[in-house]
C-alpha positions as CSV (number, residue, x, y, z in Angstrom):
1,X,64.0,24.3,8.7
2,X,62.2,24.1,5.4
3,X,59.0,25.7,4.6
4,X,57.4,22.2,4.0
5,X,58.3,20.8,7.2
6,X,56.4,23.7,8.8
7,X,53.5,22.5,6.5
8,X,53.7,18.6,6.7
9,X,52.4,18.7,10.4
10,X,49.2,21.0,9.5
11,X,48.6,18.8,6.2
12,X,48.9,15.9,8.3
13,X,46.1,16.9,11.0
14,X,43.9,18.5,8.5
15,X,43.8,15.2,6.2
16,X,43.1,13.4,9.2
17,X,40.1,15.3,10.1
18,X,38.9,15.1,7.1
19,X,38.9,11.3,7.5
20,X,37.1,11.1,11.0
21,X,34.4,12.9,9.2
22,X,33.9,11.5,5.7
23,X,34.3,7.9,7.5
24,X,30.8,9.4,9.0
25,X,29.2,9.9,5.3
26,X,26.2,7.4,4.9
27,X,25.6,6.4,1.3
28,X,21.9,5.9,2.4
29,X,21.4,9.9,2.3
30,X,24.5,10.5,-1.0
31,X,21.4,12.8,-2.2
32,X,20.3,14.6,0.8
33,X,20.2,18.4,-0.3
34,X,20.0,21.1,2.6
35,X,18.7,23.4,-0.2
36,X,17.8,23.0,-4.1
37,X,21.0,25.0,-4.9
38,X,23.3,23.0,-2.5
39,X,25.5,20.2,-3.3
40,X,23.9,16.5,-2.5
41,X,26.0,15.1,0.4
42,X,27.7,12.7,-1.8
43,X,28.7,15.1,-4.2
44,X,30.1,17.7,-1.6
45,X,31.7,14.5,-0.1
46,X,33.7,13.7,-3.2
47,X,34.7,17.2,-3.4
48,X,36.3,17.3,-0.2
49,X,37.7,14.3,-0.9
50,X,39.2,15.6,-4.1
51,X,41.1,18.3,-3.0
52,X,43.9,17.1,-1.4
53,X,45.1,15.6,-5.3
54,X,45.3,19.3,-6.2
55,X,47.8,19.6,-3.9
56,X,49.8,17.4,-5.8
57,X,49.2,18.9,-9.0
58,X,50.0,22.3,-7.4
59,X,53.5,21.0,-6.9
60,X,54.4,18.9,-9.3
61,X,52.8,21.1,-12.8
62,X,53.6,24.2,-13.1
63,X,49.4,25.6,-13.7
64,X,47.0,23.9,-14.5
65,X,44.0,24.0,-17.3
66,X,40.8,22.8,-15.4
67,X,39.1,22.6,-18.9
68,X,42.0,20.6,-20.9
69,X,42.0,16.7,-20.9
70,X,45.0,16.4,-18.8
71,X,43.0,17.9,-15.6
72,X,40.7,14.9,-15.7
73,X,42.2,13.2,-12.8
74,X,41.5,16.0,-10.9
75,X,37.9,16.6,-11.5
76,X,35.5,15.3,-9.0
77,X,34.1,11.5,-9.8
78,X,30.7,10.3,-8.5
79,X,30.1,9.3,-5.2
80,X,29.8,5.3,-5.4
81,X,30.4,4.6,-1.6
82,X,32.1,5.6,1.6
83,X,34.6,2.9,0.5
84,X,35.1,4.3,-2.3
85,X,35.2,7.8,-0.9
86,X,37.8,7.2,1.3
87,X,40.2,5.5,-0.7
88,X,39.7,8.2,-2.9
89,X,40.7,10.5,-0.4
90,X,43.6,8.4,0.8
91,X,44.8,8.3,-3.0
92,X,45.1,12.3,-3.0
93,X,46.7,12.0,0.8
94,X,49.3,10.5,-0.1
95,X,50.2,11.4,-3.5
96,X,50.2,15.1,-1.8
97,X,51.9,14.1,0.8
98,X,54.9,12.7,-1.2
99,X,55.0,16.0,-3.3
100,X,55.3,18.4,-0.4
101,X,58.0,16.5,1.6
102,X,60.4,16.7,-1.3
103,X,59.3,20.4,-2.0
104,X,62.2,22.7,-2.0
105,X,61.7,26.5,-0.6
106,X,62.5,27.7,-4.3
107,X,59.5,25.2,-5.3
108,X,56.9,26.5,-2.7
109,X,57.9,29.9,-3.4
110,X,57.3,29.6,-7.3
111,X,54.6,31.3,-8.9
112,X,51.2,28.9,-9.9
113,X,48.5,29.3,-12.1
114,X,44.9,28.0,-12.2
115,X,42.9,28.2,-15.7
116,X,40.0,27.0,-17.0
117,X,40.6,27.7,-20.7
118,X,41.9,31.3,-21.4
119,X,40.4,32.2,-17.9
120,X,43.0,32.5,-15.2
121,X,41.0,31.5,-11.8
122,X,43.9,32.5,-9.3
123,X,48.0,32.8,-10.0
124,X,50.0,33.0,-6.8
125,X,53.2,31.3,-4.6
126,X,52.2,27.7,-4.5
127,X,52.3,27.7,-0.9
128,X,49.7,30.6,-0.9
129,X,47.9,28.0,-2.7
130,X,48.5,24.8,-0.5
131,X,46.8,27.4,2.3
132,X,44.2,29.1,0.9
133,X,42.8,27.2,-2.6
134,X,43.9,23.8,-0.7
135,X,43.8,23.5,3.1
136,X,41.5,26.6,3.7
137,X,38.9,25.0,1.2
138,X,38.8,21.8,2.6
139,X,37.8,23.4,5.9
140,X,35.2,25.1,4.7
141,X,33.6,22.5,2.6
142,X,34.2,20.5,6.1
143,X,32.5,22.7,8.0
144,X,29.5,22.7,5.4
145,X,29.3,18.7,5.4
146,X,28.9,18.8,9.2
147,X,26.0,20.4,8.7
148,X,24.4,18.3,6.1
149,X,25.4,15.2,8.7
150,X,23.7,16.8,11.7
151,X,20.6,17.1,9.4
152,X,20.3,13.6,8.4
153,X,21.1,12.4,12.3
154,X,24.5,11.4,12.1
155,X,26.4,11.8,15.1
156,X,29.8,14.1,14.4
157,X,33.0,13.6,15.4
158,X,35.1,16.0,17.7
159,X,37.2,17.7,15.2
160,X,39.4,20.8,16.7
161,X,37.2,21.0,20.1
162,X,34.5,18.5,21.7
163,X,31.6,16.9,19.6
164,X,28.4,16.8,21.7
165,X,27.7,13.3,19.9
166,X,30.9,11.7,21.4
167,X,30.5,13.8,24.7
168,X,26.9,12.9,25.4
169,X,26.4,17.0,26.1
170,X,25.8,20.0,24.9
171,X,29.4,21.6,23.9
């Protein structure tokens, strides 16, 4: 069995948690901050929302310059909607999605490098990457969004155990 076909099912039920919960993400409160240095709500939704296209660019280029004109498309654009949001998200799905079926061992196993400018930010195996810099962060910067959601009343969804809001009780 190939290394990606280990990692297809994890990427799979990861992206779709992260749908259940930006599908929650009310524009009315996009500038809702928990804290004067944290991210509005919008903004950290668009983030979440952006990582899965770096898994694409982490196997398809072989680093990437954050700070050159060609790592546009994988900066983070304004939050304009949950429409928007989620099709933005769909867009980095499936484009990542593509790229990691056809990965090779050799491929997954191959050295990557993340810049911005003459600073290198992190160089290791791009699966190293897909877990940690990709999959890892988008927990994370999950589990931060449910936060800013339970502040501002929206009910969560169940996500790897019970959601008092879809249970009716304390979990």
């Amino acid at each position: 069995m190939r290394i990606s076909e280990t990692l297809a099912p994890q990427f799979d039920h990861e992206m779709g948690l992260t749908r259940r919960l930006l599908e929650r993400v009310p524009a009315a409160h996009a500038t809702f901050r928990p804290h004067p240095k944290s991210s509005a709500l919008g903004d950290l939704a668009m983030h979440i929302a952006t990582i899965p296209h770096w898994a694409a660019a982490t196997l398809t280029l072989p680093d990437l310059d954050f700070a050159a004109a060609s790592a546009a498309p994988f900066h983070v654009p304004a939050f304009t909607g949950t429409p928007a949001l989620l099709a933005h998200l769909a867009a980095g799905v499936a484009g990542s999605r593509a790229a990691l079926v056809v990965a090779s061992d050799a491929d997954l196993l191959t050295p990557w490098t993340l810049h911005v400018g003459a600073r290198t930010v992190l160089a290791m195996p791009r699966i190293a990457v897909l877990r940690g810099f990709i999959l890892s962060h988008m927990i994370h910067h999950r589990g931060q969004l449910d936060v800013y959601l339970r502040m501002v009343g929206v009910p969560l969804p169940a996500l790897y155990g019970p959601s008092a809001d879809e249970t009716g009780a304390p979990v």
